[in-house]
C-alpha positions as CSV (number, residue, x, y, z in Angstrom):
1,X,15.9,54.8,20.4
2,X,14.8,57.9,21.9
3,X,17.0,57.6,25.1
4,X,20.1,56.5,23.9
5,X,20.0,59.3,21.3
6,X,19.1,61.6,24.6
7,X,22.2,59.9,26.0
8,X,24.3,60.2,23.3
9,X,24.2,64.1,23.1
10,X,24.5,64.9,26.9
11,X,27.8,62.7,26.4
12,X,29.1,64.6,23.5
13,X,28.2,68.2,25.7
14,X,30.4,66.9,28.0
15,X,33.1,66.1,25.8
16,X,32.9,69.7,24.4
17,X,33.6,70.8,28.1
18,X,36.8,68.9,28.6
19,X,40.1,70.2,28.5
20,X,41.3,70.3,24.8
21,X,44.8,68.1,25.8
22,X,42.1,65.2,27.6
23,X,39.9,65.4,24.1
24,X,42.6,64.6,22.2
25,X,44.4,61.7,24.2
26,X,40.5,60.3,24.9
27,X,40.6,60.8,21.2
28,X,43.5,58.8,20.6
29,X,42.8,56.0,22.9
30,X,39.4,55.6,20.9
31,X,40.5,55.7,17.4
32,X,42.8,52.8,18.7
33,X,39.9,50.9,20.3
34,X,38.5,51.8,16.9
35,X,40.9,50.1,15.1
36,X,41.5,47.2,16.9
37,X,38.0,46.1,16.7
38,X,37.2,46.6,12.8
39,X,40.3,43.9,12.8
40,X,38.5,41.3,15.1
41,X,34.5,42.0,13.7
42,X,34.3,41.6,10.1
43,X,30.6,43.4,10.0
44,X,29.7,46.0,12.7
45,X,26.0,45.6,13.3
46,X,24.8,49.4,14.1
47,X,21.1,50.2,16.1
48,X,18.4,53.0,14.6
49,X,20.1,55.3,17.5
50,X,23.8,54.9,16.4
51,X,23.0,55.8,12.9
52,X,21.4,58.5,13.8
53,X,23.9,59.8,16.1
54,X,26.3,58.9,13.6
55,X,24.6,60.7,11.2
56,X,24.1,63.8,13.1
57,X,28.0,63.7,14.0
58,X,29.2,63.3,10.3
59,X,28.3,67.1,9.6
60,X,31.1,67.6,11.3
61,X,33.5,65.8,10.4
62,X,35.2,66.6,7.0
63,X,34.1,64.6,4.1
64,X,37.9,63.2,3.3
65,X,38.0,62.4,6.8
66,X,35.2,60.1,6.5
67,X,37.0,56.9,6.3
68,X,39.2,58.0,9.2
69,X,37.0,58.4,11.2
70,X,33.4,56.4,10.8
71,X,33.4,52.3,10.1
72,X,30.7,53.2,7.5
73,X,30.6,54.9,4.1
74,X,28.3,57.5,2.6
75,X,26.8,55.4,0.9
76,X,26.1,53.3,3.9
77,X,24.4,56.7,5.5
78,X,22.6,56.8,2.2
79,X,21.3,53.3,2.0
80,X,20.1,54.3,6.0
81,X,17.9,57.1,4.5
82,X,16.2,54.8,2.0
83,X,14.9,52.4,4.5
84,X,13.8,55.0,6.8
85,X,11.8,56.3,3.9
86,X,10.6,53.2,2.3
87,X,9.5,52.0,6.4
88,X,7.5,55.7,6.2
89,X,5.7,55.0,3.3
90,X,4.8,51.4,3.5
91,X,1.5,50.7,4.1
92,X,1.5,47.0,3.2
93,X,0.2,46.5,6.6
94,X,-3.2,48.0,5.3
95,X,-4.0,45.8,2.0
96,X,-6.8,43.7,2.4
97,X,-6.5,39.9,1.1
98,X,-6.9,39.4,-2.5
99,X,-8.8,36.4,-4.1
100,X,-7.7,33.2,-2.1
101,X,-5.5,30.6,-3.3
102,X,-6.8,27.5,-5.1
103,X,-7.4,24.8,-3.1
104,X,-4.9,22.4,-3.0
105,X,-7.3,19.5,-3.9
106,X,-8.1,21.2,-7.1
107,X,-4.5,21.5,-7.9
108,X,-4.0,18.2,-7.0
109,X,-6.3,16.4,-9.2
110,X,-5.7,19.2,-12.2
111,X,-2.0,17.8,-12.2
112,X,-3.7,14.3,-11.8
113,X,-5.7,15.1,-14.8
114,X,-2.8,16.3,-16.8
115,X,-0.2,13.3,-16.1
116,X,-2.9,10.5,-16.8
117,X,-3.4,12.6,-19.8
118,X,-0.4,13.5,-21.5
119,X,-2.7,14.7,-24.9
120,X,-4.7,17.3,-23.3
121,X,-4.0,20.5,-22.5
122,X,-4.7,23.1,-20.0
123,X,-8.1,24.3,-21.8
124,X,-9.3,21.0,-21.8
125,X,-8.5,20.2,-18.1
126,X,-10.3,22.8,-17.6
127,X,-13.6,21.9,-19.5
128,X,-13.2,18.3,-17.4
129,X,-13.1,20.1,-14.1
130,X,-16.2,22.6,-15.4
131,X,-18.1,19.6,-16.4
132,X,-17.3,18.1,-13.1
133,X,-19.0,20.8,-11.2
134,X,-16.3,23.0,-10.6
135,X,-15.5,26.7,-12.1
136,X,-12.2,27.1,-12.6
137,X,-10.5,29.6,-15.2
138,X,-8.2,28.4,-18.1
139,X,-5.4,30.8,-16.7
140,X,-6.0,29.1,-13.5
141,X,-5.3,25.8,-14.6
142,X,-2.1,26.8,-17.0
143,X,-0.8,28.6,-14.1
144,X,-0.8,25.2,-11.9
145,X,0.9,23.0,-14.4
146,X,3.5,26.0,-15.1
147,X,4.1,25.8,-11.2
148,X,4.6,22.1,-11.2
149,X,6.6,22.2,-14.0
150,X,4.1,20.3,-16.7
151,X,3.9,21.7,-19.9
152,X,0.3,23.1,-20.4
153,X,0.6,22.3,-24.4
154,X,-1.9,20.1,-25.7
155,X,0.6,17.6,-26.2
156,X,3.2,17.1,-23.0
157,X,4.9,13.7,-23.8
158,X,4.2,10.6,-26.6
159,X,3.0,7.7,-24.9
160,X,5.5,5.1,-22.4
161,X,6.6,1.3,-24.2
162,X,4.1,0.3,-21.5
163,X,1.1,1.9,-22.3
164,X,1.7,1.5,-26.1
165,X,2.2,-2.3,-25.2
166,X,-1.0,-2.0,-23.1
167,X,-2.8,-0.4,-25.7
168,X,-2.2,-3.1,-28.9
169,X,-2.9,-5.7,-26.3
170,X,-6.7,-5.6,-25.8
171,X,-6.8,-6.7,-29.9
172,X,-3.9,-9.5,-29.8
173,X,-4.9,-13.4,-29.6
174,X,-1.9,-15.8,-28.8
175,X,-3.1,-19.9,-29.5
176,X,-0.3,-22.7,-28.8
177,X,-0.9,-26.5,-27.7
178,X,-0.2,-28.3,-24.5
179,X,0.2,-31.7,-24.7
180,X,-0.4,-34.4,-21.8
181,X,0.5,-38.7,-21.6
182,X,-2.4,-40.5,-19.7
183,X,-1.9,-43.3,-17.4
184,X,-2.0,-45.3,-20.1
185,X,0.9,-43.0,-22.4
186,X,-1.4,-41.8,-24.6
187,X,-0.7,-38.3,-25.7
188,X,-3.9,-35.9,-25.5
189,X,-3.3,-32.4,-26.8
190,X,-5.4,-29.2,-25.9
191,X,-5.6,-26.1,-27.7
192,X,-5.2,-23.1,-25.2
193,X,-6.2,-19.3,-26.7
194,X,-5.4,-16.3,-24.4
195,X,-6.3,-13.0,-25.1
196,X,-3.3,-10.4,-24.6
197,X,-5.7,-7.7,-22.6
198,X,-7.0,-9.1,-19.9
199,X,-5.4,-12.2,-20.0
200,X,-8.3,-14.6,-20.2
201,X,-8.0,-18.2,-21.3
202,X,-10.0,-20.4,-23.4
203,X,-9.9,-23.9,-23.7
204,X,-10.7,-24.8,-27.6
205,X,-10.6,-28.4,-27.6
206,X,-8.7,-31.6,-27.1
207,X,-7.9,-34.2,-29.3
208,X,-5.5,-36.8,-29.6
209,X,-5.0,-36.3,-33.2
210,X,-4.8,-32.5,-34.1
211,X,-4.6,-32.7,-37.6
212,X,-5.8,-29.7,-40.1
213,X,-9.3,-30.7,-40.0
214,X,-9.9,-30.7,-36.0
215,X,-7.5,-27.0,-36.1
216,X,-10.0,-25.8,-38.6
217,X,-12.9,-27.0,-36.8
218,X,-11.6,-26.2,-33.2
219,X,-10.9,-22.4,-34.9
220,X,-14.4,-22.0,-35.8
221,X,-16.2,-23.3,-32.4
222,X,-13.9,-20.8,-30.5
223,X,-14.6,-17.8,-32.4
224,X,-18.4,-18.3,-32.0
225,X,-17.6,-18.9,-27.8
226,X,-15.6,-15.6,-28.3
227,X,-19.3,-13.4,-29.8
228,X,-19.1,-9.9,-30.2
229,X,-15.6,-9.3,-28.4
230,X,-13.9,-11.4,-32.1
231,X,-14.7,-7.6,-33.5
232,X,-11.9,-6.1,-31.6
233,X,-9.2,-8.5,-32.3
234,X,-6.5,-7.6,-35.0
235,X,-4.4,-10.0,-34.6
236,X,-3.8,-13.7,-33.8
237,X,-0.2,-15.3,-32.4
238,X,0.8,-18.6,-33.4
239,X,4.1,-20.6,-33.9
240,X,5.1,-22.6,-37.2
241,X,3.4,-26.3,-36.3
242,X,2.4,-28.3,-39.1
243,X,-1.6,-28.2,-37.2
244,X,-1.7,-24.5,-38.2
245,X,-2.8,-24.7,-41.6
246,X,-4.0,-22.6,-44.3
247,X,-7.5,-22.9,-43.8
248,X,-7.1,-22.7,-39.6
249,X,-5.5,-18.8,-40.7
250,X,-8.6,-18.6,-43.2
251,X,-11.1,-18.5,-40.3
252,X,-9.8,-16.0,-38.5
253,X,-8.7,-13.8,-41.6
254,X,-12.7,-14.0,-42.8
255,X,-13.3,-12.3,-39.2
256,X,-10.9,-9.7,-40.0
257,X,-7.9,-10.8,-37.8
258,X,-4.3,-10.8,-39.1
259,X,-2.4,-13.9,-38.6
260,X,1.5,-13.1,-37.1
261,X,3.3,-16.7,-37.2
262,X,6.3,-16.2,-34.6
263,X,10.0,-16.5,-35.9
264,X,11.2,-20.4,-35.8
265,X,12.6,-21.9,-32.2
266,X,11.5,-18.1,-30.9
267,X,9.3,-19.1,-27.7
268,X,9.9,-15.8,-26.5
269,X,7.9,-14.1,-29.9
270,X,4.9,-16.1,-28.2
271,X,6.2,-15.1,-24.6
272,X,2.1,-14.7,-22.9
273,X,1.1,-17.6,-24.4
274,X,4.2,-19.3,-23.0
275,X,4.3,-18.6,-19.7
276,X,0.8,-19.3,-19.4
277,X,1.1,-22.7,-20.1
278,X,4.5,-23.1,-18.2
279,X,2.1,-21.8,-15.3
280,X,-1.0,-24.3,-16.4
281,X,1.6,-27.2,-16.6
282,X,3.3,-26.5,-13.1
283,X,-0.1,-25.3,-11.4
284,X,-1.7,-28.5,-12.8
285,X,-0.7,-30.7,-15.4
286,X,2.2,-32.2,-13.1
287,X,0.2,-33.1,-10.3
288,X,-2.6,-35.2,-11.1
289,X,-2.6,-38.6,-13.3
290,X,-5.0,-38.0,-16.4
291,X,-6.8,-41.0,-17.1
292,X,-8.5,-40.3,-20.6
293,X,-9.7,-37.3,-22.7
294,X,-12.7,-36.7,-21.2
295,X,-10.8,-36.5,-17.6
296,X,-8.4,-33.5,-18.9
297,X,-11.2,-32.3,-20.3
298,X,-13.0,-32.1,-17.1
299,X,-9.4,-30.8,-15.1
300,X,-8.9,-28.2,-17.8
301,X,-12.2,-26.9,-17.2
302,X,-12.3,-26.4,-13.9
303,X,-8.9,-25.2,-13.4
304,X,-9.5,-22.4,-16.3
305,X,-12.7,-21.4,-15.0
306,X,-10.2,-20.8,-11.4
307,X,-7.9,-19.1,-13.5
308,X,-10.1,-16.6,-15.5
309,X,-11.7,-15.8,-12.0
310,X,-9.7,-15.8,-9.0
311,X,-6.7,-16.1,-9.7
312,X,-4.8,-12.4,-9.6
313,X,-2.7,-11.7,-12.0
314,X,0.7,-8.9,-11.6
315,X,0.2,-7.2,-14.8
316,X,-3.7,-6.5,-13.9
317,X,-3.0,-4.7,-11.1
318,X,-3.4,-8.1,-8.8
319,X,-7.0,-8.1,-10.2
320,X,-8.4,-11.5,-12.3
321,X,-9.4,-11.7,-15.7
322,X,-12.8,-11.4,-14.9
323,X,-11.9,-8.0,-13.3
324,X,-9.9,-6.5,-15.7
325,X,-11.0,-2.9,-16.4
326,X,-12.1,-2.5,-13.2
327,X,-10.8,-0.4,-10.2
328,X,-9.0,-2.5,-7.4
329,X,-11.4,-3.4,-4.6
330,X,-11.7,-1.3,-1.6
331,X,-9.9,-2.4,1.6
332,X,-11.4,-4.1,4.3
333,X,-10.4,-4.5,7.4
334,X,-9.6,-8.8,8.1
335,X,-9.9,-8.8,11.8
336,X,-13.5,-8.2,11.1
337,X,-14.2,-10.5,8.3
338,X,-14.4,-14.2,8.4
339,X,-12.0,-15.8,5.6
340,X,-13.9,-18.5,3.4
341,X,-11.9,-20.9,1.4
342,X,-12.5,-23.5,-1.3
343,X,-10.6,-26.3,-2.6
344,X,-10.5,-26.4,-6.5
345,X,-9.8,-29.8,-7.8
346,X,-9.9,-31.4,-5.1
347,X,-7.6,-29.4,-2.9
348,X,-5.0,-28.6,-5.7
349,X,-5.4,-25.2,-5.0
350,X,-7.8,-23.2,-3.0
351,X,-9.7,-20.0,-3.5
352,X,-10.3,-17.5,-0.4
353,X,-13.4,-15.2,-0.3
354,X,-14.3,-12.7,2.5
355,X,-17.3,-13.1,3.9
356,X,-18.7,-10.7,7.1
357,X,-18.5,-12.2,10.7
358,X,-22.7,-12.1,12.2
359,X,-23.2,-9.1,14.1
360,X,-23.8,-11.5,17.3
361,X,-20.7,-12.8,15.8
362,X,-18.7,-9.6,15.6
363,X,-19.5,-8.2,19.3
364,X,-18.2,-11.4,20.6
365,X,-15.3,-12.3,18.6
366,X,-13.5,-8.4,18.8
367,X,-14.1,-8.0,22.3
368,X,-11.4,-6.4,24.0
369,X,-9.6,-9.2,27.0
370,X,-10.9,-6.8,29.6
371,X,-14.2,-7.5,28.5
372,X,-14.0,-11.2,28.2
373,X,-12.2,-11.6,31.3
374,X,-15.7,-13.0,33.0
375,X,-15.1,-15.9,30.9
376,X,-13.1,-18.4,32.9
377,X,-14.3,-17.0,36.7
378,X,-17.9,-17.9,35.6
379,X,-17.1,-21.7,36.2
380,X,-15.7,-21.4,39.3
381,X,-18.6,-22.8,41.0
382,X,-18.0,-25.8,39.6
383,X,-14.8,-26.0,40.0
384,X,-13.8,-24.9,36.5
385,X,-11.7,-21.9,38.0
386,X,-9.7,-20.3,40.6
387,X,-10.4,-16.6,41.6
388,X,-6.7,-16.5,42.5
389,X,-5.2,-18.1,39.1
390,X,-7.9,-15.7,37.2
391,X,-7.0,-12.9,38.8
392,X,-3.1,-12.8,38.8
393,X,-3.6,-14.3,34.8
394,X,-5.6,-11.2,34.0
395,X,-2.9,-8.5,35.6
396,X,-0.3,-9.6,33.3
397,X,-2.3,-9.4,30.0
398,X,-2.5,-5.7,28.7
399,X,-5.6,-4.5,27.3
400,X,-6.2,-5.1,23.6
401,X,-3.5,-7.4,23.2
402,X,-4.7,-10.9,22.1
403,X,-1.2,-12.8,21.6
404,X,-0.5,-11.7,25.4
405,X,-4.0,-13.2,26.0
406,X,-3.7,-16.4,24.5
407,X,0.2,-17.0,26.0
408,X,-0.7,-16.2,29.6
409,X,-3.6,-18.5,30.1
410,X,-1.9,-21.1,27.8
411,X,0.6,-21.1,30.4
412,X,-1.0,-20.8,32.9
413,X,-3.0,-23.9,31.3
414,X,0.0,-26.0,31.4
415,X,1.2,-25.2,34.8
416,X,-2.2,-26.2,35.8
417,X,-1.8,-29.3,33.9
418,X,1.2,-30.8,34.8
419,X,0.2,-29.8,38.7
420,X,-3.0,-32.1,38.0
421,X,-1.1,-34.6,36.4
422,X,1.9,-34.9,39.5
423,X,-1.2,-35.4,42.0
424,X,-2.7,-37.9,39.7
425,X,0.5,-39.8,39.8
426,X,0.6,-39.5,43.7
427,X,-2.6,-40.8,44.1
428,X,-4.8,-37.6,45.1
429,X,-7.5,-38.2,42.7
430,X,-9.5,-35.1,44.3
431,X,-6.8,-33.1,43.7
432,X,-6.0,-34.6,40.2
433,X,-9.5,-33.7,38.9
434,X,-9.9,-30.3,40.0
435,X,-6.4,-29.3,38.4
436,X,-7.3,-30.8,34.8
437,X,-10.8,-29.5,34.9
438,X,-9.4,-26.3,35.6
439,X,-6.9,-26.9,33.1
440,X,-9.3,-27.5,30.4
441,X,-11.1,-24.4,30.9
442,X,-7.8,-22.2,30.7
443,X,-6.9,-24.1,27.7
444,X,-10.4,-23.3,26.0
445,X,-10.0,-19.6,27.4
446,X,-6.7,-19.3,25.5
447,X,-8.4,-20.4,22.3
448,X,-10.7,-17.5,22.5
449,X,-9.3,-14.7,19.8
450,X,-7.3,-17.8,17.7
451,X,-10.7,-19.5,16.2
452,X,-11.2,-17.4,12.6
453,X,-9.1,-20.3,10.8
454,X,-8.4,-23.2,13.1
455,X,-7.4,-25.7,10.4
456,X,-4.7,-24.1,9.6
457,X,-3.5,-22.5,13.3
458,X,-1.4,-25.1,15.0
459,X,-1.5,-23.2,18.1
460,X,-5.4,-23.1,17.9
461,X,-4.8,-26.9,16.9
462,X,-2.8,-27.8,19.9
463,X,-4.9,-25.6,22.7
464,X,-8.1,-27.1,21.3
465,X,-6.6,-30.7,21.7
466,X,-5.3,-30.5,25.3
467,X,-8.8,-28.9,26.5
468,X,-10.2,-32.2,25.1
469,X,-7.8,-34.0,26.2
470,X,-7.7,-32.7,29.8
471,X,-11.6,-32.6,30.0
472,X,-11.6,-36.0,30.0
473,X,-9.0,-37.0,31.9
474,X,-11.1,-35.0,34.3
475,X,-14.0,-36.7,33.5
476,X,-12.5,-40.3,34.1
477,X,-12.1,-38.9,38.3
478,X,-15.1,-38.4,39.3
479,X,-17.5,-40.5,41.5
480,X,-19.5,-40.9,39.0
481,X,-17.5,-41.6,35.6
482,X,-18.8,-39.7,32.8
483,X,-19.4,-41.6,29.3
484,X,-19.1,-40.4,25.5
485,X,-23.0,-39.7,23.9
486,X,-21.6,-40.5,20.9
């Protein structure tokens, strides 16, 4: 700034020593210039240097001449001043930091706080947090919700049809019969009782004549399966059958629970209830033949017992019955888990459990295909493997990549295969018999990473047959034929 001010004055002393005609045609030609380029800018951008040479100048110039003559206004110059003196007496630069922020995981979980709890307000946030270990001030905690636009009164919003739903639902009972015709056609009917909350099912009995009596009866056994949890039921769901009688409603009145009879024709007024037995009749009931009462008794049980403990269910959050209340299970990683399953009624349906692979186990079966490359070489020496077919195999298969593992030495498997098979049909036994033991030992090296649930991979399936199959087609070649131990 310095130098072109320096600049700026030698320039103007050299003006002063021009001829006065040359000053004013120089004159001239600049307040053209001038001119023509406030038409093409719209805003001249000026440096410290020209506003201060422009400043200097102005004292010189008159006042009404101003406009004439300068592309800026005195109140431009005057705004100029101001910064220079606000830049001389800043000393921002020289504050030292002030009490650091909140951390952004304490504002995180006080707005977590505040939206899973629309009744409380920023004081008692703020007693949570304290009591959670945390000292944080009240101020502190309004000042967060303010910022992320929650109300910091005590009472933010009334509560969502959902959760009001949710709420009456842990003290509703919903009862309704199924019915079901035996081999025989005789119609057996079961009394089903689902509770709202957590969407457990109980099987009250089964009869083949529900009368008053047996409802009665059935109501009474059921309430003393249901203990201490009948004290926070309020209500009880039922339609307008004729097996519903005055004295079933009695029972459950004595316990303190009010009886809602649904609207006539109005399946949808009993719509839990309903869908559970549309599910129990498609999941179940239509598959098997019932022979007698104490078959669906048996069927029911089982299957219930299925239902109130593995089965998921979406309004729980995927979670079962059983679970209900309880935070979803952590993930796990599948690759390193074996996957147990068990048939329910007889392969109906099936449950799946996750079970940890051995550690002997583990190391083996997550082995990279770098590292289990040593596998098919190894039986070279007895003619189970070709350096060359191993080695060219083992360049095309990147490393960590199992489904490139198991389609380059399938295929490699069959090429191998139908060579041993086109020698076998020429007559070159030798030849014949080294290619399909090879073969069988490619086959079984494919199979490697594909063995967690074989009975249901058909490409584990298929490798797993051939290797058998090729093994002893091998075995059938040589001098000395081989025989089954079995």
């Amino acid at each position: 700034m310095i130098i072109s001010a320096v600049y700026l004055l030698v320039r103007c002393l050299t003006v002063l020593t021009r001829h006065r005609a040359s000053k004013d045609a120089e004159l001239l030609v600049l307040r053209h210039e001038n001119a023509v380029l406030r038409r093409q800018i719209g805003r001249v951008r000026y440096k410290p240097g020209d506003r201060l040479w422009l400043a200097a100048l102005s004292r010189l110039v008159p006042r009404r001449r101003w406009g004439e003559v300068f592309a800026v206004t005195p109140a431009m110059l005057l705004a100029w001043h101001r910064r220079r003196a606000i830049r001389r007496w800043d000393y921002t630069h020289r504050r030292r930091p002030g009490r650091p922020s909140t951390a952004a995981a304490i504002r995180k979980l006080v707005i977590r706080i505040a939206t899973e709890n629309p009744t409380w307000g920023h004081r008692r946030v703020q007693d949570e947090l304290v009591r959670l270990g945390h000292p944080i001030a009240a101020s502190t905690v309004s000042q967060i919700l303010h910022d992320a636009g929650i109300d910091p009164a005590p009472r933010r919003a009334g509560p969502s049809g959902q959760q009001l739903l949710t709420a009456q639902a842990r003290g509703i009972l919903a009862a309704d019969f199924v019915h079901v015709d035996t081999v025989l056609l005789r119609r057996l009917y079961a009394l089903i009782v689902i509770e709202h909350g957590t969407r457990r099912v109980h099987l009250a009995g089964i009869t083949g004549q529900p009368d008053g009596a047996w409802t009665t009866q059935a109501a009474r056994n059921f309430l003393v399966d249901l203990g201490h949890r009948a004290t926070t039921v309020k209500f009880l769901i039922r339609d307008r059958a004729g097996q519903f009688t005055s004295s079933f409603d009695a029972v459950f009145t004595a316990e303190g629970i009010r009886i809602l009879a649904s609207p006539p024709q109005a399946s949808r007024a009993n719509a839990i209830c309903e869908k559970m037995l549309g599910t129990l009749r498609r999941e179940l009931l239509d598959r098997p033949l019932i022979v007698n009462e104490h078959h669906l008794r048996q069927v029911l049980t089982e299957y219930l017992q299925h239902y109130n403990t593995a089965r998921p269910h979406r309004s729980l959050g995927q979670l079962t019955p059983a679970q209900a209340g309880t935070q979803p299970p952590d993930p796990v990683n599948l690759a390193e888990h074996w996957i147990h399953r068990k048939q329910v009624l007889g392969g109906l349906t099936r449950e799946y459990y996750i079970a940890a692979l051995p550690p002997s186990v583990a190391t083996r079966e997550r082995r990279s295909p770098r590292e289990s490359y040593f596998r098919a070489p190894r039986y070279a020496g007895a003619g189970g493997a070709d350096l060359g077919e191993v080695l060219v195999t083992c360049g095309k298969i990147p490393d960590g990549d199992e489904e490139a593992w198991c389609r380059e030495w399938g295929a490699l498997a069959d090429r191998v295969r139908g060579i041993g098979l086109a020698a076998l049909a020429a007559g070159h036994r030798v030849s014949a018999r080294d290619a399909l033991l090879r073969a069988s030992n490619y086959y079984r090296t494919a199979d490697f990473y594909r063995r967690s649930d074989p009975d249901n991979d058909a490409t584990s399936a298929r490798l797993a047959r051939l290797s058998r199959e090729t093994f002893a087609a091998a075995v059938e070649l040589l001098d000395v034929p081989g025989r089954d131990p079995l």
